[in-house]
C-alpha positions as CSV (number, residue, x, y, z in Angstrom):
1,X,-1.3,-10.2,32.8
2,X,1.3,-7.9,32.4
3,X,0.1,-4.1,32.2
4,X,1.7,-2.6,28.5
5,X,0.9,1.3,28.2
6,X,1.4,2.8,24.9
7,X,3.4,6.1,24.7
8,X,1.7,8.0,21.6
9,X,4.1,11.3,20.9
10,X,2.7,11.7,17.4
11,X,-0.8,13.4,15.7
12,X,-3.3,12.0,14.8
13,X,-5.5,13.4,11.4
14,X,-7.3,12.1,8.7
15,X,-4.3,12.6,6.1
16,X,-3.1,9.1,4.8
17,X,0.5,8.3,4.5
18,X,2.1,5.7,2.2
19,X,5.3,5.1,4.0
20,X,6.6,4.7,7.0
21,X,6.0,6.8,10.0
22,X,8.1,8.0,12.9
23,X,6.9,5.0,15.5
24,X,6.3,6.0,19.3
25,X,7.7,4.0,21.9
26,X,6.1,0.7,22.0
27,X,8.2,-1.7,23.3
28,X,6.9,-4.7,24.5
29,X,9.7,-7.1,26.0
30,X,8.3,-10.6,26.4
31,X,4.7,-9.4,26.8
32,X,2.3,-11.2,23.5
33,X,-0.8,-9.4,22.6
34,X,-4.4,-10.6,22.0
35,X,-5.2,-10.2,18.5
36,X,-8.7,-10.2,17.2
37,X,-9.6,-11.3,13.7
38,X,-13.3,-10.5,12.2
39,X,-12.9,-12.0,9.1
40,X,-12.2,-15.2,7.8
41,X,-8.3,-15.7,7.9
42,X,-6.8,-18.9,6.8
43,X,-5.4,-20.9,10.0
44,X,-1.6,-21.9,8.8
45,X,-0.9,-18.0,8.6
46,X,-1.6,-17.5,12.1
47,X,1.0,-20.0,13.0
48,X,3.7,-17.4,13.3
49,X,2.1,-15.5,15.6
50,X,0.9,-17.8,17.7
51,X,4.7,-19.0,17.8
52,X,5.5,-15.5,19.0
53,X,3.6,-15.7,21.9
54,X,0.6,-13.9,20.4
55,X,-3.0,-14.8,21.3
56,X,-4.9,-15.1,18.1
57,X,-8.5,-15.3,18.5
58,X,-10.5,-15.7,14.9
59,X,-14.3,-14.9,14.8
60,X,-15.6,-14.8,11.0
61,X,-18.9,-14.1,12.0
62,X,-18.8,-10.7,13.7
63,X,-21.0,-7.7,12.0
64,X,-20.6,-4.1,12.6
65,X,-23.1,-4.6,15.4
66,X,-21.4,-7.0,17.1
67,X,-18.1,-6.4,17.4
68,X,-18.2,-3.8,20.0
69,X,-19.3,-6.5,22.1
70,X,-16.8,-8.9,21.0
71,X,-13.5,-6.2,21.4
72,X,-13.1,-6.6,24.5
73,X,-9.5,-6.2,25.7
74,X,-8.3,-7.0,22.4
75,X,-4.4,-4.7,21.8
76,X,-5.3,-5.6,18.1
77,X,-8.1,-5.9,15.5
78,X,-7.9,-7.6,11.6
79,X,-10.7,-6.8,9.4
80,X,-11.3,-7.0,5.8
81,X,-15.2,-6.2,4.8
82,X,-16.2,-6.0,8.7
83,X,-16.8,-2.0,9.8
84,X,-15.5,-0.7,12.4
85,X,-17.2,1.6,14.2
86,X,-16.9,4.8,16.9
87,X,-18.5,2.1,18.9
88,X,-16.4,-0.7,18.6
89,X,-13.2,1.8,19.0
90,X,-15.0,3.7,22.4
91,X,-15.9,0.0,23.6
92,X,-12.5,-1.3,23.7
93,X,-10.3,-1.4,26.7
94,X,-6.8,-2.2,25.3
95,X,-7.3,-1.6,21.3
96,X,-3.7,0.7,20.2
97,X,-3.6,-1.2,16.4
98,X,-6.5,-1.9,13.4
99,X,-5.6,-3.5,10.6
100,X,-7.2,-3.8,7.2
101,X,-6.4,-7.0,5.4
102,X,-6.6,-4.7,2.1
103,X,-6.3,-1.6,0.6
104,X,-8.6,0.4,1.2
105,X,-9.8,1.7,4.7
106,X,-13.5,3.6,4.1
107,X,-15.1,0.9,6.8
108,X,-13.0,1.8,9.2
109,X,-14.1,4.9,11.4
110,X,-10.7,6.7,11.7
111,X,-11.8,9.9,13.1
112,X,-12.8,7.9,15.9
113,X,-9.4,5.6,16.1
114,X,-7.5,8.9,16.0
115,X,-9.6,10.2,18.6
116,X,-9.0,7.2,21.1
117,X,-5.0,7.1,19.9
118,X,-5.5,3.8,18.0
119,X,-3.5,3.5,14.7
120,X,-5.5,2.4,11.5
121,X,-2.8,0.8,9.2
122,X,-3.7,-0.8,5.6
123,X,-1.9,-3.2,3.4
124,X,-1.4,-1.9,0.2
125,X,-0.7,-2.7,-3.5
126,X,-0.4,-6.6,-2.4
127,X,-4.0,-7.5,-4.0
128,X,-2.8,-5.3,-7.0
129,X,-2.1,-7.9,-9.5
130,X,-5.8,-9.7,-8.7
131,X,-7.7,-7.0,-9.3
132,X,-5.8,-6.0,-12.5
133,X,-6.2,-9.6,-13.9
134,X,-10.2,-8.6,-13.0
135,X,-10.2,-5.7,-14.9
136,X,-8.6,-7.4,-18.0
137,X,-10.9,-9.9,-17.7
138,X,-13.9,-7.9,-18.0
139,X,-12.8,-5.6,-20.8
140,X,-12.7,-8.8,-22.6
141,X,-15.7,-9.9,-21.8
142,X,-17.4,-6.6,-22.9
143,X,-15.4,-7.1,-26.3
144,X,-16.3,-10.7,-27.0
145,X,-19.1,-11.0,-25.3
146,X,-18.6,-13.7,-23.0
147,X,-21.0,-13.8,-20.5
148,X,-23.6,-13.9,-22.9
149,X,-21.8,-17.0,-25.2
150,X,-21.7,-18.6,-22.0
151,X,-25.2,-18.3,-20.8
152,X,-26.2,-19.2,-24.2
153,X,-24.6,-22.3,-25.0
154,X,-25.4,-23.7,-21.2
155,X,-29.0,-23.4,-22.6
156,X,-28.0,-25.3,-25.4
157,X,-28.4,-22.1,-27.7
158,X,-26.0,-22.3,-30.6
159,X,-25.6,-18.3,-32.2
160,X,-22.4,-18.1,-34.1
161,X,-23.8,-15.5,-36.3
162,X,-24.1,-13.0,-33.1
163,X,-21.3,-14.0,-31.6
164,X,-18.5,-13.2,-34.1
165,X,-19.5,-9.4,-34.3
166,X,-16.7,-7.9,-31.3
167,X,-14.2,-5.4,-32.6
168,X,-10.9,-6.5,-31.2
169,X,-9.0,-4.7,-28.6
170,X,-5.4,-3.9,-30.3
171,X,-4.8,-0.1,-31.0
172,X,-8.1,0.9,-28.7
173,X,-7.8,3.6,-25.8
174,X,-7.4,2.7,-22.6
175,X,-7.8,5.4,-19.8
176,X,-7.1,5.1,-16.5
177,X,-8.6,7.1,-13.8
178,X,-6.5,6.6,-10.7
179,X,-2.6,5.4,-11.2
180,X,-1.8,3.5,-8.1
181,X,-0.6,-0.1,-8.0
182,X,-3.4,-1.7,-8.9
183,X,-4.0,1.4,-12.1
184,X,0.3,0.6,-12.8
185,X,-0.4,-3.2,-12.7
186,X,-3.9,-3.0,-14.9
187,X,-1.5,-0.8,-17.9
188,X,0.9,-3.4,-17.8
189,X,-1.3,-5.8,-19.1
190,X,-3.4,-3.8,-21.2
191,X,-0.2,-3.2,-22.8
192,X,0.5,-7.3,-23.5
193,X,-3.3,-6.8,-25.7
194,X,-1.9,-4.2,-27.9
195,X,-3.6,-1.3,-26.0
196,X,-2.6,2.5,-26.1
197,X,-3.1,3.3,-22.5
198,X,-3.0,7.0,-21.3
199,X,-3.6,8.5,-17.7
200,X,-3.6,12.3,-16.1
201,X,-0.5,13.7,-15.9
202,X,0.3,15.2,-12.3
203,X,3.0,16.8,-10.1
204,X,3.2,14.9,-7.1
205,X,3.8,11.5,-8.8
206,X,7.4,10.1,-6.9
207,X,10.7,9.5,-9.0
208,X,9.7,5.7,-9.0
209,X,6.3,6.2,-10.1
210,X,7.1,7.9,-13.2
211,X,10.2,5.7,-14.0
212,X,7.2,3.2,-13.7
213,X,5.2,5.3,-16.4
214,X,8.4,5.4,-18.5
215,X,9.0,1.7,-18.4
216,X,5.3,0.4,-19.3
217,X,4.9,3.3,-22.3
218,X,1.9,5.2,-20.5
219,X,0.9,8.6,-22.4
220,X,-0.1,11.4,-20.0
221,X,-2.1,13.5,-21.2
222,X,-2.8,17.7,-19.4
223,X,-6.5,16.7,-17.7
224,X,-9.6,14.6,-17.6
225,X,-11.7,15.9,-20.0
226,X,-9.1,15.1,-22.4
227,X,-7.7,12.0,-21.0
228,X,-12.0,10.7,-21.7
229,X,-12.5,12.1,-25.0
230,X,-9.7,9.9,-26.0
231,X,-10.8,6.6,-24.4
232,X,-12.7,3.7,-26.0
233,X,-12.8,2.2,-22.3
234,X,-12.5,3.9,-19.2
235,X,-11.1,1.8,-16.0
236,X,-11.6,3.2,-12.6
237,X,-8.8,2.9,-10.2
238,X,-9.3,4.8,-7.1
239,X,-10.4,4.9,-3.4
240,X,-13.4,5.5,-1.8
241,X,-13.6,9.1,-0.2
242,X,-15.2,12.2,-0.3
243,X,-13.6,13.3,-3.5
244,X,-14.3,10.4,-5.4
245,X,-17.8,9.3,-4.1
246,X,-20.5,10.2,-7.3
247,X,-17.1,10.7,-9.7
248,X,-18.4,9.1,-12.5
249,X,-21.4,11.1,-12.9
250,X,-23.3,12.7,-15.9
251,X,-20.7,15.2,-16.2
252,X,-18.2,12.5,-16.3
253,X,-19.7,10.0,-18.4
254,X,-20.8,13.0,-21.0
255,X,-17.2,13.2,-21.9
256,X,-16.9,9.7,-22.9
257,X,-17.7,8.2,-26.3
258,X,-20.9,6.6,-27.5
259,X,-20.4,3.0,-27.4
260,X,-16.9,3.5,-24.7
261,X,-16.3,0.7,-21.7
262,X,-16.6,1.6,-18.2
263,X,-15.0,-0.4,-16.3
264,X,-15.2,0.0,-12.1
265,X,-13.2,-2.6,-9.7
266,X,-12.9,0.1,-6.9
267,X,-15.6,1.1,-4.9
268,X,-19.4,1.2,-5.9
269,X,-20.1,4.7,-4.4
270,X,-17.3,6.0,-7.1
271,X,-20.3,5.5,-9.8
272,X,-23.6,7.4,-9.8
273,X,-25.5,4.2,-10.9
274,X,-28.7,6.3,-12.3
275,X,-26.6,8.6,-14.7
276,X,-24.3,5.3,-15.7
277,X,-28.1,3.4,-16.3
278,X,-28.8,6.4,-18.5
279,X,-25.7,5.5,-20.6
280,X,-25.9,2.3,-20.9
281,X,-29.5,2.8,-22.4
282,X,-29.4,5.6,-24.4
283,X,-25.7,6.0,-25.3
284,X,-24.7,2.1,-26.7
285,X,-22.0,2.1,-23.7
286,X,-21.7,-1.2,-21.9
287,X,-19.9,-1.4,-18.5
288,X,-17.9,-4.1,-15.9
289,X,-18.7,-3.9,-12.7
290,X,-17.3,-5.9,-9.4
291,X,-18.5,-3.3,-7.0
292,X,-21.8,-1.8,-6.8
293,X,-23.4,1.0,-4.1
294,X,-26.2,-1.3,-2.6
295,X,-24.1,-4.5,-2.8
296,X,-24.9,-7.0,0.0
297,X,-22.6,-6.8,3.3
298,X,-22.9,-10.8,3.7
299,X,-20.8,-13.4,1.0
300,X,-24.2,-14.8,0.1
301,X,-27.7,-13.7,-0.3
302,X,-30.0,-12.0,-2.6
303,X,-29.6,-8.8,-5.0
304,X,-31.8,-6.3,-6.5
305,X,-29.6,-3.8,-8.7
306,X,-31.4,-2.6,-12.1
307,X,-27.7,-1.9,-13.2
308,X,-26.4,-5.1,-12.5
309,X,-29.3,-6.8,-14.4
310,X,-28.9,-4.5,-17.2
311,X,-28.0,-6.3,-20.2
312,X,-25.1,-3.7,-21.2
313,X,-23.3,-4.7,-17.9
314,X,-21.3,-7.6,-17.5
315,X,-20.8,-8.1,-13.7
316,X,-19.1,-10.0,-10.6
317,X,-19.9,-10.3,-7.0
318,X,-16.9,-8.3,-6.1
319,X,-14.2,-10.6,-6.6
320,X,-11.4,-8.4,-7.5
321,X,-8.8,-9.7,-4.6
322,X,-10.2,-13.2,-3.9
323,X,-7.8,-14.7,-5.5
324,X,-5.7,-17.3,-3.3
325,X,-2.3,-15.5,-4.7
326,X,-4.0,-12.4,-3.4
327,X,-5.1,-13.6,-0.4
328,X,-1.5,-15.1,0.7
329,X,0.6,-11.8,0.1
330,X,-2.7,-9.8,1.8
331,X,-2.1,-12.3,4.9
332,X,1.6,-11.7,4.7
333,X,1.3,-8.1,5.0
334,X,-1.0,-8.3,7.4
335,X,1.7,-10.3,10.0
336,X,4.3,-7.5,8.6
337,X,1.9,-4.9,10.2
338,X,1.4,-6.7,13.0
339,X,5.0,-7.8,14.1
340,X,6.1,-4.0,13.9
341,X,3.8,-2.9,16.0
342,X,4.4,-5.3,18.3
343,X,8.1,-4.2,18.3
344,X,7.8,-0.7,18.2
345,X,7.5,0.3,14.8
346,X,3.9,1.3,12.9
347,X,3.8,1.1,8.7
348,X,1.2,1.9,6.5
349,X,-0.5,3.9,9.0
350,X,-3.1,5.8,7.3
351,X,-4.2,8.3,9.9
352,X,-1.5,10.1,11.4
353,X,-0.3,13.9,10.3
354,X,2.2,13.2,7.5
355,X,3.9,16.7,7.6
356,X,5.5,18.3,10.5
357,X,2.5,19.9,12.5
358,X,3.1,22.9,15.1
359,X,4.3,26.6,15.2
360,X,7.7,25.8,16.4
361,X,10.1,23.4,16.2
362,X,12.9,23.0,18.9
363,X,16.1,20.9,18.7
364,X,17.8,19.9,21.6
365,X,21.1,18.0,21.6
366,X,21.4,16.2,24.9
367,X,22.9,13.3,26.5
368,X,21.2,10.5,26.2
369,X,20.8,10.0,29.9
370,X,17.2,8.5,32.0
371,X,15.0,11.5,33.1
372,X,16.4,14.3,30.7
373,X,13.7,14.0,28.0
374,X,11.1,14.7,31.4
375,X,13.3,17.2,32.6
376,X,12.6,18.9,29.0
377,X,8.7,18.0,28.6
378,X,8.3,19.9,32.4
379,X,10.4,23.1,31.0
380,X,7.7,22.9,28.0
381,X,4.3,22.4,30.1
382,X,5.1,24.8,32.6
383,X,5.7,27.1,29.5
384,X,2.7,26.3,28.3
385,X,3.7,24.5,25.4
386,X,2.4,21.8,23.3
387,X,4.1,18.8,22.1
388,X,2.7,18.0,18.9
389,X,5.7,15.6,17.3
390,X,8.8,14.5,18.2
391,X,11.8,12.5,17.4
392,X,14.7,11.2,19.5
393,X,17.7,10.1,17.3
394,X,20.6,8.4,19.3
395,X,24.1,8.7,18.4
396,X,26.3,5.8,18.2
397,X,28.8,5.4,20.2
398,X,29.0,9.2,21.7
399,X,26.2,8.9,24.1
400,X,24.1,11.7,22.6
401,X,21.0,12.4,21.3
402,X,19.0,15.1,19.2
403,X,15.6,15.7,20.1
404,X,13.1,16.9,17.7
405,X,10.2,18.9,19.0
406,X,7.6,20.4,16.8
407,X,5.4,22.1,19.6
408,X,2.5,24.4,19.8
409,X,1.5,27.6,21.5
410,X,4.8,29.2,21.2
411,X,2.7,32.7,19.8
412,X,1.6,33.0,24.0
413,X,5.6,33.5,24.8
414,X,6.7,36.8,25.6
415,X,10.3,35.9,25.3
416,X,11.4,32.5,23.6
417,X,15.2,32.9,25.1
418,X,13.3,32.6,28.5
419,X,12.5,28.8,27.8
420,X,15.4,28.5,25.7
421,X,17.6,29.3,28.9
422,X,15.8,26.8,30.9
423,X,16.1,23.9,28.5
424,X,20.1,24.6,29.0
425,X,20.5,24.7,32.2
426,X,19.0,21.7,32.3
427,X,23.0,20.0,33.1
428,X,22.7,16.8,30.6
429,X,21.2,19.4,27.7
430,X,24.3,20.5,25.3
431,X,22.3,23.0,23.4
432,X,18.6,24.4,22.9
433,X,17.2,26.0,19.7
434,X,14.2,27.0,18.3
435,X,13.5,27.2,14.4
436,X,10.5,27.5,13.0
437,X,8.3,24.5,11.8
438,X,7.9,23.6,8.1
């Protein structure tokens, strides 16, 4: 087998990125990869890999435990609900790519993949419209009651009387913590049912995002205390992470209304479950749950959750993306992810250093010519500089390039113009600068 090393001239961190990033060099000619999926993954998709000359091997059945085992010399591994573990990533012999058939990215150890160089990319907003439809669907069935009529009449219980009392969801507040794709997808819904749907207003939102708001008729309001006090039903939107893990807490569900819908189709750890148990009993609030803190890590089995049996809750065995829709698209991205890699580009990568990193930055206009970028890296290490980032842009036509170099250490040098005159008299370098780094 051919041998493929994998140039990394980028940073890893723990800071996700939603768009593209600057891709190292990973050309790969001719060579196919093995790629390992540890999920279920629906045979006909894998066709077009397979086509490209890449080895798909598909075990369903690997656990956390076992798949450090299983790696092997895998150059790529697909999971969905499977962890991946420092294990898994130190046991591997050839792993450079993991991919989450999803969203979200919390079973994934990426402190360890950035550690061993391996990129963690995700697939986002493509299960969006599932888990929206989800959500609607259990704000419903809060309001009419539905689980309950159902269970009822399969026991050949007729109750009209208790049935008919649901108040309607036209004119009620909607809230939504966490404006995303799937939070943008859930409001324009909630909008076809006649709800007033609000969210936090913030300053980081893109140009597209708030065209977005515009478009669908969200109101923002200043912060979350207000954006609660408002709300006849809460819906949660929002990944799993430090920040968010215990969210909904007393605090938070303090500032909701007696008698308000929670709903949660994120992540169970986002929900204190003994402070929400305390509201549901005392309080007259009801809540729909897909995800839950102690859910089971197999598809079948048992479950022993005193909020999921409460009789406030209306609950699903977190179903949100299962849909075959869903499922399609989440493959589809999956392939995207996976073909750029394998020609040199990496998207949705959520652990490299979005911002330019280092003290310096140096820009070196150069002919594009075999050996100078060496010639440059040597100038720098005997310097005792750091390359921390880079960029190589070629010209067209001209036979130039510009090389971007955010570096570190440059705070040892006793005279910059010292390296600065080495870089240029380097005889295929046109010019040498330093500026600092942003």
């Amino acid at each position: 087998m051919l041998e493929r090393r994998v140039v990394r001239r980028v940073l890893f961190e723990l800071t996700p990125i939603a768009a593209m990033v600057a891709a190292p060099g990973l050309h790969r000619g001719e060579a196919d990869m093995k790629i390992l999926f540890a999920d279920a993954v629906d045979e006909r998709r894998l066709e077009r890999l397979r086509s490209e000359g890449h080895e798909c091997v598909v075990e369903p059945t690997l656990t956390a435990e076992s798949l450090p085992e299983a790696i092997g010399d895998a150059e790529a591994l697909v999971v969905r609900s499977t962890k991946v573990t420092a294990e898994t990533i130190a046991a591997a012999s050839s792993l450079g790519l993991v991919v989450r058939a999803g969203a979200g990215t919390d079973n994934i150890d990426k402190a360890a993949a950035a550690g061993h160089g391996v990129y963690v990319c995700n697939v986002p907003g493509k299960n969006a419209i599932a888990v929206a439809e989800l959500t609607l669907g259990l704000i419903l069935t809060l309001d009419r009651n539905i689980a309950d009529n159902v269970i009822d009449i399969r026991q050949g219980v007729w109750d009209k009387s208790r049935y008919t009392k649901a108040e309607g969801l036209a004119g009620k507040h909607l809230a939504i913590v966490g404006l995303g794709e799937i939070g943008l997808a859930v409001a324009e819904r909630a909008k076809g049912f006649g709800l007033t749907v609000t969210a936090v207003r913030k300053d980081d939102r893109s140009a597209s995002v708030l065209q977005r708001i515009r478009q669908i008729g969200i109101r923002l309001v200043d912060d979350l205390p207000t954006l609660l006090a408002e709300a006849d039903i809460v819906t949660v939107h929002v990944p799993k992470s430090e920040a968010t893990t215990g969210l909904v807490d007393q605090s938070f569900l303090g500032q909701m209304r007696d008698g308000a819908f929670l709903i949660n189709t994120s992540r169970g750890e986002v929900v204190d479950e003994e402070a929400l148990l305390d509201a549901l009993t005392n309080r007259g609030m009801k809540a729909g749950l897909d995800v839950y803190a102690n859910e089971p890590g197999a598809s079948q089995g048992t479950f022993d959750s005193k909020l999921a049996q409460h009789p406030s809750v209306a609950g699903t065995h977190h179903i949100g993306a299962s849909t075959e829709q869903a499922q399609a698209a989440v493959a589809d991205g999956t392939i995207e992810v996976i073909e750029h890699y394998a020609a040199g580009d990496v998207i949705n990568c959520v652990n490299l250093v979005g911002d330019p990193v280092g003290t310096d930055c140096i820009v070196i206009r150069h002919q594009d010519r075999v050996g100078v970028l060496a010639q440059v890296f040597a100038v720098l290490r005997s310097s005792g500089l750091n390359v921390q980032q880079m960029s190589n842009q070629v010209f067209a036509h001209g036979g130039a390039a510009v090389a971007t170099i955010h570096i570190g250490g440059s705070e040892l040098l006793s005279a910059r113009s010292d390296v600065i005159a080495e870089l240029s008299a380097i005889d295929e370098v046109i010019s040498a600068s330093f500026s600092e780094a942003n």
